[in-house]
C-alpha positions in Angstrom: 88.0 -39.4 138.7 89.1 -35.6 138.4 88.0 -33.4 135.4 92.4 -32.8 134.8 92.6 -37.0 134.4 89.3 -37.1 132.0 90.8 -34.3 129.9 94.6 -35.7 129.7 93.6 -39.2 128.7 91.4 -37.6 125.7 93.8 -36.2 124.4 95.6 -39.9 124.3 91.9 -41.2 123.6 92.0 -39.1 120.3 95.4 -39.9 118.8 95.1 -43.4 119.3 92.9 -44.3 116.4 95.1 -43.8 113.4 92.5 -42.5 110.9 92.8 -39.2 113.2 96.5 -39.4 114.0 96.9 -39.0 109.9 94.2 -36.3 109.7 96.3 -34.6 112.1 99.3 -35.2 110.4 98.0 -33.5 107.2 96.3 -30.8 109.1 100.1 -30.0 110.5 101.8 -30.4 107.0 99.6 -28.3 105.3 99.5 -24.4 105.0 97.0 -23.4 107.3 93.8 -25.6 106.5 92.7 -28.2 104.5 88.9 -29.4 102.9 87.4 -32.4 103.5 87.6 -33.8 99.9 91.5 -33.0 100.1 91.4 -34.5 103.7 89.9 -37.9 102.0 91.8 -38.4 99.0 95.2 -37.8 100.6 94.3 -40.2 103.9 92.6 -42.7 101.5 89.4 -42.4 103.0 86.0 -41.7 102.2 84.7 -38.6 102.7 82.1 -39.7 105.1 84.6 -41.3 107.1 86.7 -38.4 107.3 84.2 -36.4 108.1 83.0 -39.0 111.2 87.1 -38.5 112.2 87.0 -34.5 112.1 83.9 -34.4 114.3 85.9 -36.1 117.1 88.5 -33.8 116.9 86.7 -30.7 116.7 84.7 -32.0 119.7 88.1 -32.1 121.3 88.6 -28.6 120.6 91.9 -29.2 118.2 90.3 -28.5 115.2 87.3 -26.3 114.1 85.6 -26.0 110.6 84.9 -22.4 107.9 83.1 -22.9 105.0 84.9 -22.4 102.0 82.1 -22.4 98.9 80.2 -25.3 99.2 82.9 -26.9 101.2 83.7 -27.3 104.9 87.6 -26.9 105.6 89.3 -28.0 108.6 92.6 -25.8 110.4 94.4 -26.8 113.9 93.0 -24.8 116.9 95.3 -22.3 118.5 95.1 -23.7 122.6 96.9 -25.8 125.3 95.3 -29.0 123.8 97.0 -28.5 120.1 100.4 -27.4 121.6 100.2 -31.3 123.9 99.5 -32.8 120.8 102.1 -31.4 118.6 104.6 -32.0 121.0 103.0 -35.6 121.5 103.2 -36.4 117.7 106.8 -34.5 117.2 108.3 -36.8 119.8 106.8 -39.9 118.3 108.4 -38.6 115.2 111.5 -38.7 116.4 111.8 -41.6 118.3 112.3 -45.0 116.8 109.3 -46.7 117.6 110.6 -50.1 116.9 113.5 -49.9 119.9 110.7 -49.5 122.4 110.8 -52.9 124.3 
């Protein structure tokens, strides 16, 4: 299988699981970059499990981490992969899902 195919179906690999399609979410709502504390309480997850989330998507390259204090904050990456996914979630967002047969 090429190295393009592996790469494009990541990308789909990564906003299948929902945990991470919400992490994303936030990340995109929010003003630059959020911690991992805000991350949890606003998904409704634990921390740990958040934090499980955000490694897979920095290991994807769409995210990456700074230290803010004693706590690790997350932003969106600025490459090719991001821009795929926002236009991926922005057209899920306005599509009615539900019509899709």
């Amino acid at each position: 299988m090429s190295e393009i195919i592996l790469k494009k179906t990541s990308i789909l690999k990564i906003l299948a699981d929902p945990s991470r399609y919400k992490i994303l979410e936030l990340l995109i709502n929010s003003n630059g970059k959020l911690c991992v504390g805000d991350i949890a309480e606003q998904s409704k997850n634990s921390p740990s499990a958040v934090s499980h989330q955000l490694a897979k998507l920095e290991s994807a390259g769409l995210i990456s981490p700074s230290r803010n204090g004693q706590q690790i904050c997350y932003r969106l990456e600025s490459n090719e992969q991001v821009d795929i996914v926002l236009k991926i979630m922005k057209t899920l967002s306005t599509k009615n899902l539900y019509s899709i047969n």
